[in-house]
C-alpha positions, 0 to 999 in steps of 0.5 A, spaced: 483 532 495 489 531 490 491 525 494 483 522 495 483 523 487 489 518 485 486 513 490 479 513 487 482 513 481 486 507 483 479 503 486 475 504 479 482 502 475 482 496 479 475 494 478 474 495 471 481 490 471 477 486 474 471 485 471 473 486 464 479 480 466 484 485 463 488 483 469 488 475 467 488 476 459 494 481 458 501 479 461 504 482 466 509 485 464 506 488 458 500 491 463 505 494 467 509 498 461 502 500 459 501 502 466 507 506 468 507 510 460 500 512 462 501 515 469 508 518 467 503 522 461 498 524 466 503 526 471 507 530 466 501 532 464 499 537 470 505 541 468 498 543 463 493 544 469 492 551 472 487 549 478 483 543 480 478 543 474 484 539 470 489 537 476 484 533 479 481 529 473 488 528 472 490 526 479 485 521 477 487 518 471 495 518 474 490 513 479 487 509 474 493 507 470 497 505 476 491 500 477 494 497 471 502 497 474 501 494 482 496 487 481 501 486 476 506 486 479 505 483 485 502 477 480 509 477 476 513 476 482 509 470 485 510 467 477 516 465 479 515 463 487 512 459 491 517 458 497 518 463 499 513 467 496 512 471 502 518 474 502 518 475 495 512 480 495 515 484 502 521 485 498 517 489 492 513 491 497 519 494 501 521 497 494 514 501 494 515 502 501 522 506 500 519 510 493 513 512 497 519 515 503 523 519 498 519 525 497 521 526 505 528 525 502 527 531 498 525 535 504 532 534 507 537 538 502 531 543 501 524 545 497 524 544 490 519 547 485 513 543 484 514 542 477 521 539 477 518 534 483 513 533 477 518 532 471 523 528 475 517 522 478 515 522 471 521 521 467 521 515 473 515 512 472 516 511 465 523 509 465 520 504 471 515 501 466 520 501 460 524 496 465 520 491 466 520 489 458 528 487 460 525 481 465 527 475 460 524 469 460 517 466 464 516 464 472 515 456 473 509 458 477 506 462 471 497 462 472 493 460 467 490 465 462 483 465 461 477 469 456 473 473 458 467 472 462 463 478 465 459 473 470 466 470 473 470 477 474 467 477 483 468 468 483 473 470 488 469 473 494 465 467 494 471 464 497 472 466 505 479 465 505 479 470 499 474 474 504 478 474 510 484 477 508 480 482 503 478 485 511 485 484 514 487 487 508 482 494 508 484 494 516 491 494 514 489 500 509 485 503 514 492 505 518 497 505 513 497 511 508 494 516 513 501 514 517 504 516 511 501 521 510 500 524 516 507 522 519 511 528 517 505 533 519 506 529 526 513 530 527 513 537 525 508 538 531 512 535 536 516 540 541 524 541 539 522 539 532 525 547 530 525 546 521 522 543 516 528 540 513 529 536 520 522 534 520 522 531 512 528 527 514 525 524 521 519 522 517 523 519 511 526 514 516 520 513 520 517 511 513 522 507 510 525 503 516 518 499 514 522 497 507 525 492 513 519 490 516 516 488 509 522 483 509 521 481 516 514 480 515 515 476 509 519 471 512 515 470 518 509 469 513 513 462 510 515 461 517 508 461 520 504 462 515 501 468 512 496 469 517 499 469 524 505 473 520 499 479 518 496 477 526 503 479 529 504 486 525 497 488 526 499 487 533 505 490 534 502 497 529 495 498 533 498 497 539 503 502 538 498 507 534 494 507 541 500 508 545 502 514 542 494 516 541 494 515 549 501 519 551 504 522 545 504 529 549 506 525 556 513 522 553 520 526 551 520 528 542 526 523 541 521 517 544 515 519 539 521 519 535 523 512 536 516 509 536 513 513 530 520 508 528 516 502 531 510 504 527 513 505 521 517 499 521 511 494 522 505 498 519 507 495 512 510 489 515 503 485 513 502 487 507 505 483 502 501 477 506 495 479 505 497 479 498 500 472 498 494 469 501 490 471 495 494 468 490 495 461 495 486 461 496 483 465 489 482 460 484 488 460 480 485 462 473 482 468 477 488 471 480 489 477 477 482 479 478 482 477 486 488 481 487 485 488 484 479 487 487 483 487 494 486 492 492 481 496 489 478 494 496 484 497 500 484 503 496 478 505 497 479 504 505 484 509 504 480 514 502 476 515 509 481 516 513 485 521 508 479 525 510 478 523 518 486 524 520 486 531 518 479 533 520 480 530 527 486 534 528 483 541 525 478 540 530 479 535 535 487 533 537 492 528 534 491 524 540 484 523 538 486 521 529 491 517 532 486 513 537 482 513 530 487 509 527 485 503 532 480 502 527 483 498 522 488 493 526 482 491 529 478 490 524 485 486 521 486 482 528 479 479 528 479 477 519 486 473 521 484 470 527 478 467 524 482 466 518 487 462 523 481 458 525 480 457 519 486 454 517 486 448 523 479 446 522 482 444 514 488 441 517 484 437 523 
């Protein structure tokens, strides 16, 4: 409930930003700070919370204000490219990628009270958002800012471009943070995996080889094209989700290893394409907006299977929440296919 309230948090963040235009009135950078100095006070402030009635508000409100800090960002670093774009994003992506292992990483040396964890990932959040003000000058490619108008702030999914890669981008959610989630609980199940400090470093690897794929995927994304790149890691994911589904039980520990490697590596890989095709297709007065709305809209995809993962496992069996996970590639596969169509049918 902890981890679905930062995601709720982080959807409606997201679409007040869109909707009230702060996302193309504010500059990013200034967004980003406000952003990073408000999730730092609301992270810190759980220090304060003797149960859930205060956490989970402030769980939320550490959700809201990173609404402000990720479309932002990604809006910034595609100010200042357009070759290469793609992989631009898979670089700040694979940042967010090692960032979301590093917890893991702790595990390694041993437990740590919950408030140090608490005062030191604030401490970062702030110093995070106060780094950004050092960026001197503007990208080349900077978007035009625009006033507000209510009427204009959902433009976006009028667009099919836009619409399509906001579902490839709800099937690459679908999948994603239940495998960060989940991957170390995973591990830990596995047979030959004798200590919690084993299993926090094996997932640590397995989620942060994907800071590789984010790179790999971002250059096939200006090689191919943004959505034969998205097309190729949903592939390489949802196949090998469904293969450890169907046999995980059936193969040595190392393999199961190996392959949650694999799945790590191309589970984020897309990502950052699914982005860069929003600020190539959405009008470019309205990038802001269209970027929290996909985000918004992955988000909330989130918070289903952060619920069906565990639920499945209690009651059912980690073969069958694996298999679950297929869902969302699907989705993905047929959103970039038709996207792909798309794109032939313009060039003819």
């Amino acid at each position: 409930m902890l981890t679905i309230a930062v995601q709720l948090g982080f959807v409606l963040g997201a679409v007040a930003s869109a909707a009230s235009g702060l996302s193309d009135r504010v500059p990013n950078r200034t967004l980003i700070c406000c952003g990073a100095i408000g999730a730092s006070a609301a992270n810190v402030a759980l220090l304060l919370a003797s149960g859930f009635e205060l956490a989970l508000p402030l769980r939320f409100l550490t959700g809201v204000f990173l609404a402000a800090v990720y479309p932002a960002a990604m809006k910034e670093v595609s100010t200042w490219f357009m070759r290469g774009r793609g992989q631009a994003l898979g670089v700040m992506i694979g940042a967010l990628t090692l960032g979301s292992a590093l917890p893991h990483a702790v595990g390694i040396f041993g437990q740590m009270q919950w408030e140090q964890v608490i005062v030191i990932t604030s401490v970062m959040t702030a110093v995070g958002g106060l780094l950004i003000l050092l960026v001197k000058g503007k990208g080349a490619y900077s978007f035009a800012r625009r006033p507000f108008r209510f009427s204009v702030a959902f433009n976006s999914l009028r667009n099919r471009d836009v619409v399509l890669a906001n579902l490839g981008y709800m099937g690459h959610m679908w999948e994603l943070y239940a495998m960060w989630a989940f991957v170390g609980a995973f591990i830990a199940s596995l047979p030959s995996i004798s200590s919690e400090a084993l299993s926090s470093g094996l997932a640590f690897v397995c989620i942060g080889v994907g800071a590789l794929g984010c790179l790999v995927g971002g250059v096939l994304g200006d090689r191919l094209g943004r959505a034969k790149s998205a097309l190729i890691c949903l592939v390489f994911s949802g196949g090998t989700v469904l293969f450890l589904g169907l046999f995980y039980n059936m193969l040595a520990t190392p393999v199961v290893i190996v392959l949650c490697a694999v799945w790590g590596f191309w589970v984020i890989a897309d990502s950052a394409q699914f982005s860069a095709l929003v600020t190539e297709r959405a009008d470019p007065i309205y990038v802001g907006g269209a970027l929290s709305l996909q985000l918004a809209f992955g988000y909330l995809t989130t918070m289903a299977t952060l619920w069906l993962v565990p639920t499945l496992v209690a009651h059912v069996s980690w073969n069958a929440a694996l298999i679950s996970l297929v869902i969302g590639p699907v989705v993905g596969i047929v959103a970039m296919r038709l996207a792909i169509s798309r794109d032939r049918k313009n060039q003819q």
